[in-house]
Residue frames as a rotation matrix with the C-alpha (Angstrom) as fourth column:
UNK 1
0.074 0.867 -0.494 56.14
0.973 0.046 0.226 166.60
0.218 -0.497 -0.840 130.68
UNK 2
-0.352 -0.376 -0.857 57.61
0.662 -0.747 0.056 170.06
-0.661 -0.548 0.512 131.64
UNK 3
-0.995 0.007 0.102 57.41
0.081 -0.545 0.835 171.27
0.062 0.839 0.541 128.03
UNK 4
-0.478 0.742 0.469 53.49
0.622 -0.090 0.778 171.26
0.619 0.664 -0.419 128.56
UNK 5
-0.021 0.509 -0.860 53.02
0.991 -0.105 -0.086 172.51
-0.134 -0.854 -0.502 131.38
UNK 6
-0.736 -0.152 -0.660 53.84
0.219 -0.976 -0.018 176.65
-0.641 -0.158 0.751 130.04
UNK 7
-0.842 -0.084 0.533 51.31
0.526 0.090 0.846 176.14
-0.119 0.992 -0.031 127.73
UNK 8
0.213 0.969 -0.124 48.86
0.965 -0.190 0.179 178.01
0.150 -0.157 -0.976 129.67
UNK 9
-0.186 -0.394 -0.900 50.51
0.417 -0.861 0.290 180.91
-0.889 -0.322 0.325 129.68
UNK 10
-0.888 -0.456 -0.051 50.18
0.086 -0.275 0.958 181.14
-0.451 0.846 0.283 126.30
UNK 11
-0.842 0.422 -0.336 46.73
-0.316 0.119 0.941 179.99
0.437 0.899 0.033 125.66
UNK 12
-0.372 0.495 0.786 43.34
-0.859 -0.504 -0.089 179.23
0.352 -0.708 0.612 126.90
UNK 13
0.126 0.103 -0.987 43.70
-0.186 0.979 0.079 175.45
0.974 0.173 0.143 126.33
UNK 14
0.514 0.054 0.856 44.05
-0.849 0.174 0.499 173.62
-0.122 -0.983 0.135 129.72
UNK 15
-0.060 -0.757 -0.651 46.66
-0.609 0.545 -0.577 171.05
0.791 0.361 -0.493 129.84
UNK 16
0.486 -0.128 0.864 46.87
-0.737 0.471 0.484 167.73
-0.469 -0.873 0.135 132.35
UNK 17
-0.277 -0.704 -0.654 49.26
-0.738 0.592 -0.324 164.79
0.616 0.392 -0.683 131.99
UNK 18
0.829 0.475 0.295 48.03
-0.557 0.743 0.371 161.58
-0.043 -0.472 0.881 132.55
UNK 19
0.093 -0.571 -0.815 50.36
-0.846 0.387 -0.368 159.17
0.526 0.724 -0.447 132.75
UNK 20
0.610 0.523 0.595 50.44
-0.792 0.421 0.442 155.44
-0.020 -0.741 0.672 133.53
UNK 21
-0.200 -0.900 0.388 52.38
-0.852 0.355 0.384 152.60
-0.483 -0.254 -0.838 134.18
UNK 22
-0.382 0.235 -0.894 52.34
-0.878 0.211 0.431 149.50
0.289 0.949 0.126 131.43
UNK 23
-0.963 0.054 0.263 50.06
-0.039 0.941 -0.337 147.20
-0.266 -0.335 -0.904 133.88
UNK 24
-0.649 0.704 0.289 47.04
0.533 0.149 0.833 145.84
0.543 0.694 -0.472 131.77
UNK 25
0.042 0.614 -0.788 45.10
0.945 -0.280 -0.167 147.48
-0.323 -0.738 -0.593 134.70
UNK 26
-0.403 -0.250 -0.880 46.02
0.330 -0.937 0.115 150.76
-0.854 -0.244 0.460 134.35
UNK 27
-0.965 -0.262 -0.024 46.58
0.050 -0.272 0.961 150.52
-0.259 0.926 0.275 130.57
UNK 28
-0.430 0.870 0.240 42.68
0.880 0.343 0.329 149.36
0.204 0.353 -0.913 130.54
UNK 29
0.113 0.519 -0.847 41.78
0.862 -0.475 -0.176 152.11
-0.494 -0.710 -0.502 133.03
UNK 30
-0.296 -0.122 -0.947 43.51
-0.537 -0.799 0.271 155.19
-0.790 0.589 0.171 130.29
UNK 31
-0.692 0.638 0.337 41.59
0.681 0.421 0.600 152.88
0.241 0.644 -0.726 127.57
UNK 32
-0.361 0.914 -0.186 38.68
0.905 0.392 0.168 153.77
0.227 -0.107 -0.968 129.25
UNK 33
-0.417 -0.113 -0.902 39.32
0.269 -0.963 -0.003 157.90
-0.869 -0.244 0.432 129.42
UNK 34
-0.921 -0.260 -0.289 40.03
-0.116 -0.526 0.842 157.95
-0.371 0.810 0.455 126.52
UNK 35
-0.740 0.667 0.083 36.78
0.376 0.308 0.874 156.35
0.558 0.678 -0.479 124.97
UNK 36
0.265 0.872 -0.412 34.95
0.936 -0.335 -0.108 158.33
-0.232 -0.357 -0.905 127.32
UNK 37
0.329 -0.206 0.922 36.38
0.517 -0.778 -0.358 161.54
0.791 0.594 -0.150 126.28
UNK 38
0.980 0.196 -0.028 37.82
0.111 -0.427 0.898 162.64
0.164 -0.883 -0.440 129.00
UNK 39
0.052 -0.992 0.118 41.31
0.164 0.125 0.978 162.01
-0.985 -0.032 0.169 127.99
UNK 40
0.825 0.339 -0.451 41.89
-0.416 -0.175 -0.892 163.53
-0.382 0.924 -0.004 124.55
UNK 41
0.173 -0.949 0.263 45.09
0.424 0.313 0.850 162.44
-0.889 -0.036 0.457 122.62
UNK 42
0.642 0.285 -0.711 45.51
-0.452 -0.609 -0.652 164.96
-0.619 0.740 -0.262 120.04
UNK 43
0.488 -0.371 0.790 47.37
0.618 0.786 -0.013 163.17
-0.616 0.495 0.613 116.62
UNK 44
-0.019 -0.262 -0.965 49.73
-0.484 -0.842 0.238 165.24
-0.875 0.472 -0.111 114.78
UNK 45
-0.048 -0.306 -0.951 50.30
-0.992 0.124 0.010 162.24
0.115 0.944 -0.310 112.09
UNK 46
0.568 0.175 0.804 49.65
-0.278 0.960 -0.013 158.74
-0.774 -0.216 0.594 110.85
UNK 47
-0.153 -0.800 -0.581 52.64
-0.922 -0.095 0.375 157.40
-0.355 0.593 -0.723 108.92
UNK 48
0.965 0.188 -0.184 52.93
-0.202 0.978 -0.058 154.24
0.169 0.093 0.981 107.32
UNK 49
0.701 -0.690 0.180 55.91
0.510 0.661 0.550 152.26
-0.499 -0.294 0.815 108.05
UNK 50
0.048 -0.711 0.702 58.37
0.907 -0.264 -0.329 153.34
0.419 0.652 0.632 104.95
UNK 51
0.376 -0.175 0.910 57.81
0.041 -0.978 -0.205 156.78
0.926 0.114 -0.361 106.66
UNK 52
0.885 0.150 -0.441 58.73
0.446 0.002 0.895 155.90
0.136 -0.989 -0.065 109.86
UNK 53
-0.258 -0.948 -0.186 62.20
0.951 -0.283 0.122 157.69
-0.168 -0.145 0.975 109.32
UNK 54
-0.373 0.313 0.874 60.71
0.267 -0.865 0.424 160.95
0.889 0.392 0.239 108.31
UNK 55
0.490 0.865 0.112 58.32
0.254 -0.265 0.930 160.21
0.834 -0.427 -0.349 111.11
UNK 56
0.707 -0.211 -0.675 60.94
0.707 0.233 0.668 160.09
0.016 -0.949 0.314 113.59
UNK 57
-0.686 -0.688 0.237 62.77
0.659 -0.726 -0.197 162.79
0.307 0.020 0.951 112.60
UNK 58
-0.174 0.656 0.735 59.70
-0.078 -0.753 0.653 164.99
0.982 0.056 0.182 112.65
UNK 59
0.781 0.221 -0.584 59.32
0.438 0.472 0.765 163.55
0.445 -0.854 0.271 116.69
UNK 60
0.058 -0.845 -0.531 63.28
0.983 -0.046 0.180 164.93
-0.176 -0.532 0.828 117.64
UNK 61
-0.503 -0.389 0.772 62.98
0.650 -0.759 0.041 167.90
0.569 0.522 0.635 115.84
UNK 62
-0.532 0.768 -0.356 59.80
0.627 0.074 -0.776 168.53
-0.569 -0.636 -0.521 117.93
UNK 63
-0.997 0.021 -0.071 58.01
-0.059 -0.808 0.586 169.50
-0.045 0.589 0.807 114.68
UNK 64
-0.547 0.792 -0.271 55.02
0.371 0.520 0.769 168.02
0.750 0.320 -0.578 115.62
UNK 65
-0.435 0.550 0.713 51.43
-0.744 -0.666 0.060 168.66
0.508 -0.504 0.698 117.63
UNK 66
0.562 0.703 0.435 50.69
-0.813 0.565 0.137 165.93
-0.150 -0.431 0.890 118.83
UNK 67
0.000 -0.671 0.741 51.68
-0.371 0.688 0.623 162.32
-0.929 -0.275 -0.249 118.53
UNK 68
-0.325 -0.399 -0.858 53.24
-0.867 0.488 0.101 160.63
0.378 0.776 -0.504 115.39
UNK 69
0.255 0.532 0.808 51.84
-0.726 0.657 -0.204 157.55
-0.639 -0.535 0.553 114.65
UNK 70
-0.570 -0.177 -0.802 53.17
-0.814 0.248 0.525 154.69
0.106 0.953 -0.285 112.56
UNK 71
0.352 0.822 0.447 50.34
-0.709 0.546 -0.446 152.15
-0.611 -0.160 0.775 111.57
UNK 72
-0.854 -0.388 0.346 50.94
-0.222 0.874 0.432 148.54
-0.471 0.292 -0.832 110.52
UNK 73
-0.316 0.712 0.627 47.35
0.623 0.654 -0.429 148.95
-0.716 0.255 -0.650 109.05
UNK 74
-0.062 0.552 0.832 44.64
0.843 -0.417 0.339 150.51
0.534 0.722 -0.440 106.74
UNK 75
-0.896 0.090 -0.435 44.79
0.107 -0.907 -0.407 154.22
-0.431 -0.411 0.803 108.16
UNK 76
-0.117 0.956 -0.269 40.91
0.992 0.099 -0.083 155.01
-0.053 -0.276 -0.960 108.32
């Protein structure tokens, strides 16, 4: 959480951390940002499985923008 917070120094982006605890309540309630736009979640990547070692390396290294995703489905 720290690591985002200089990012306004740098840039004209605005930055807030949401973050919630894993009761279906909540979880529904950041559902329901998000699909209202109001919570973005920027994606740096959608892996499939077999990549999920790549993907997690690319997560520690902190080469990524966003969040790393591995999908157990059709990626869309």
């Amino acid at each position: 959480m720290l690591r985002s917070f200089p990012s306004s120094w740098f840039s004209d982006k605005e930055v807030i951390v949401a973050l919630a605890r894993e009761t279906a309540g909540e979880l529904r309630d950041l559902k329901d940002l998000i699909e209202r736009g109001e919570i973005r979640v920027p994606i740096d990547r959608v892996a499939p499985p077999e990549e999920a070692v790549e993907a997690h390396r690319r997560v520690e290294t902190e080469q990524r923008i966003g969040m790393v995703v591995i999908s157990h489905g059709q990626v869309s």
